[in-house]
C-alpha positions in Angstrom: 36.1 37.4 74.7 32.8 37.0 76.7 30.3 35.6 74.1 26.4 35.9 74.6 23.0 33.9 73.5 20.3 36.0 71.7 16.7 35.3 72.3 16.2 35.3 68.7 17.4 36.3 65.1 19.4 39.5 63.7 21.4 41.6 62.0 24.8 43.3 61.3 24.1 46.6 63.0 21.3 46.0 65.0 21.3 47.0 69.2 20.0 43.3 70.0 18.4 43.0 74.1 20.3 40.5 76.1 17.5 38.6 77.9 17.5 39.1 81.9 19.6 36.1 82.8 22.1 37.0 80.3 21.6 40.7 81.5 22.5 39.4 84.9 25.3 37.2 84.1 27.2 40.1 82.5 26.4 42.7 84.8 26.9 40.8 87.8 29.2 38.1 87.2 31.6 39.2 84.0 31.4 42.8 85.9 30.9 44.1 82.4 29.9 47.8 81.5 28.9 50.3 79.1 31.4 50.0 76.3 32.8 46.5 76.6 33.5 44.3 73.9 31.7 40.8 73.3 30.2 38.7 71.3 26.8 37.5 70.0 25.3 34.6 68.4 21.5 34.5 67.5 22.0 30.1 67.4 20.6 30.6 64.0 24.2 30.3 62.5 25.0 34.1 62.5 27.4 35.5 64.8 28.8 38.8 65.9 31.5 41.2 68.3 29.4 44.1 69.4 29.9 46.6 71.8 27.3 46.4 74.6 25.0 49.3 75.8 23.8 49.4 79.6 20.6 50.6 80.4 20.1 50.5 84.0 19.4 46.8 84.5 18.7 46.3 80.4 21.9 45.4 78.8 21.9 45.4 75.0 24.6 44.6 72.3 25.6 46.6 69.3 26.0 44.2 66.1 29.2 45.4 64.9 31.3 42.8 62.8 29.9 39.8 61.7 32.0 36.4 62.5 33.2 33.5 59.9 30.9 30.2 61.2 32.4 27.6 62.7 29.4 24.5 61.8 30.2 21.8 60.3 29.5 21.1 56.9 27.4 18.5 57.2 24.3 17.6 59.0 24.2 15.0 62.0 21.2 13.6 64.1 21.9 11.2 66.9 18.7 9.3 67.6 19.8 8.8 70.8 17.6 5.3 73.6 16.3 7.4 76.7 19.3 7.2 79.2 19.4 8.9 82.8 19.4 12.2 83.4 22.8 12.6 84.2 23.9 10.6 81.0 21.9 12.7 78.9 22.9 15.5 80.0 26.9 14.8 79.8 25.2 14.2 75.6 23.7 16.8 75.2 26.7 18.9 76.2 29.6 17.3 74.1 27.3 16.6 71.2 27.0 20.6 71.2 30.8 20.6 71.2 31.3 18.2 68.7 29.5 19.9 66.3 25.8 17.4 66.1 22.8 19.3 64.6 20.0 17.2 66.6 19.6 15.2 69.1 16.5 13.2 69.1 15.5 10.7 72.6 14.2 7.2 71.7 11.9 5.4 73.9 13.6 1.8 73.4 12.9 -1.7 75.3 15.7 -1.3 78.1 15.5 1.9 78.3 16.0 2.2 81.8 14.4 5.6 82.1 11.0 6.9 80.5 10.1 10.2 79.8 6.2 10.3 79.0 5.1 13.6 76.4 3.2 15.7 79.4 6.9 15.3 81.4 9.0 16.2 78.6 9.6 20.1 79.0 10.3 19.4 82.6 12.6 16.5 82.1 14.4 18.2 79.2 14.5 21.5 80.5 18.3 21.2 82.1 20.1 19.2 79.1 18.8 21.8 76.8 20.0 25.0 79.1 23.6 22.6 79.4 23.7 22.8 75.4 22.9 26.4 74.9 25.9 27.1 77.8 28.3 24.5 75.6 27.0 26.3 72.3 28.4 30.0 74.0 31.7 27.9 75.1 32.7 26.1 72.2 31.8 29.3 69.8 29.0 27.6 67.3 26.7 29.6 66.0 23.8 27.8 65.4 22.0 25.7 68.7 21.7 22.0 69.0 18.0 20.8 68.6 16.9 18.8 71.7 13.6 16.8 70.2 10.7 15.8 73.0 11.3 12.2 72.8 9.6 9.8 70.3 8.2 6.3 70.3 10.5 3.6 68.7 7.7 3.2 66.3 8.0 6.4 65.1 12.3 5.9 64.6 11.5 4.2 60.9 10.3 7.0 59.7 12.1 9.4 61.1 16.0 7.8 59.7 14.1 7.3 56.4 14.6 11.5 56.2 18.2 11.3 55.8 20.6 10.4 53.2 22.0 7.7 55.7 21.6 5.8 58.6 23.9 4.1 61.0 23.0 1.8 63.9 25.7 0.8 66.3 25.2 -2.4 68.3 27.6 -4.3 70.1 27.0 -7.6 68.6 27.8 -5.9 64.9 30.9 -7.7 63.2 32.3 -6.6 60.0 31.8 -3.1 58.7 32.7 0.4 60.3 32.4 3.7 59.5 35.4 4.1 57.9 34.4 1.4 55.5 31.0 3.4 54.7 32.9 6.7 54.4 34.8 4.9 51.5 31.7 3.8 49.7 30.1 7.1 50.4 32.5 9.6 50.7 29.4 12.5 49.4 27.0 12.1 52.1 25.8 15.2 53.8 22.8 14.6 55.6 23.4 11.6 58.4 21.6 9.8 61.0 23.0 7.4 63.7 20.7 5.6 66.1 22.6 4.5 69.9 21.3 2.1 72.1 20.3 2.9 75.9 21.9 1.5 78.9 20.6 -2.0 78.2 21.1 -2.1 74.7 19.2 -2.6 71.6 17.2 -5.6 71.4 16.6 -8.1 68.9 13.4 -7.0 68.0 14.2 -2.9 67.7 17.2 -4.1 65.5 15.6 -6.4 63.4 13.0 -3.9 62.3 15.9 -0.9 62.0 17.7 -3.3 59.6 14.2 -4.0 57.7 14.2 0.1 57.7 17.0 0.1 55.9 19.7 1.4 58.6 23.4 0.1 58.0 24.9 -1.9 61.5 28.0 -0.9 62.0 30.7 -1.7 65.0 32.7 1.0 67.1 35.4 -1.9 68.1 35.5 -5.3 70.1 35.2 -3.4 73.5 31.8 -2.9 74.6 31.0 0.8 75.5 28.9 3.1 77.2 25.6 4.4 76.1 26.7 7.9 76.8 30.7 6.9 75.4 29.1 5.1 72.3 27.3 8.4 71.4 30.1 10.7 71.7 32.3 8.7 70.0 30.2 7.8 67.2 29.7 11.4 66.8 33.1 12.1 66.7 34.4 9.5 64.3 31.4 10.8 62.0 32.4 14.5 62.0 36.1 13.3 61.7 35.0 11.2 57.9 32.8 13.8 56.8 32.3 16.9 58.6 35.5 19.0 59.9 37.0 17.0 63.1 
């Protein structure tokens, strides 16, 4: 069934506005009419199948049944070093899928791209419409926060929020996740921090590790910025979310 982003929050029974794109899209495209089941999600974690109402060019959607969520039961940020466009888009969409709650951009040392704060909205503005379009697809209910990127001076404070935080660097030995999952088994609030295309230095990790973030290894094969994220995500969601 054809499923549809609201602009903002609602309720069982309401008649809620598609906005003009989605209008469009369903009109147009889906070749959808005056009657025709869908569904709804507001990305605040509420979902719905309505009936929707055409109104000339104004499409609208009755609230009919509300839907069982499909989040995960836990909460994951990926602090993710500034990668290219393309890289961070392919993240931002398979986070969404995977079930991540935020995805916050570092500025790191070999981060081979920058994003500055007066370029962010412009630079961000296609990753975030690739998540909202993987958020309709994979049925989640609630949207995956894209963060304007921060400073790596600002990355201390910002994993000291959660319960836990995981760094993964290539040059770890010893621990993995499975390993923390056993110790920790409870967690429900969890952080991981990925290097950009160049890695994480010395520096960045000494001062993560003085932070307090566990270094953990995905394996002896050296991976991808954009690999290391999904599958780090994954292998997370897998020990303590739903996966």
């Amino acid at each position: 069934m054809h499923r549809f982003l609201l602009s903002q929050r609602h309720s069982t029974g309401d008649e809620a506005p598609l906005s003009p794109d989605e209008a469009k899209h369903a009109l147009k495209v889906l070749r959808l009419g005056d009657g025709d089941e869908a569904e709804a999600i507001d990305g605040c974690g509420n979902a719905w199948r309505g009936t929707l109402k055409v109104c000339g060019r104004d499409v609208y959607i009755r609230l009919n049944d509300p839907l069982p969520s499909v989040e995960a039961p836990v909460d994951l940020t990926v602090y993710m070093g500034l990668v290219k466009g393309e890289k961070l888009e392919l993240i931002a969409q398979k986070l969404t899928e995977i079930g991540v709650s935020r995805l916050v951009p570092v500025r790191m040392e070999r981060s081979v791209m920058q994003i500055s704060a007066s370029e962010a909205a412009k630079k961000l503005e296609r990753p975030r419409r690739i998540s909202k379009e993987a958020l309709k697809q994979c049925g989640r209910t609630r949207e995956m926060e894209i963060s304007d990127p921060i400073d790596f001076s600002g990355l201390a404070a910002a994993i000291s929020r959660h319960q836990v935080c995981f760094v993964f660097w290539e040059n770890a030995r010893g621990e993995r996740l499975l390993d923390m999952f056993r110790q920790r088994p409870e967690l429900t609030d969890l952080a991981c921090v990925i290097g950009p295309e160049g890695g994480i230095s010395e520096r960045e990790m000494e001062e993560l590790t003085a932070s307090g973030a566990c270094v953990l290894t995905l394996g002896k094969r050296i991976l991808r910025a954009e690999t290391a994220a999904i599958a780090a995500s994954a292998e997370i969601l897998a020990l303590w979310g739903d996966m």
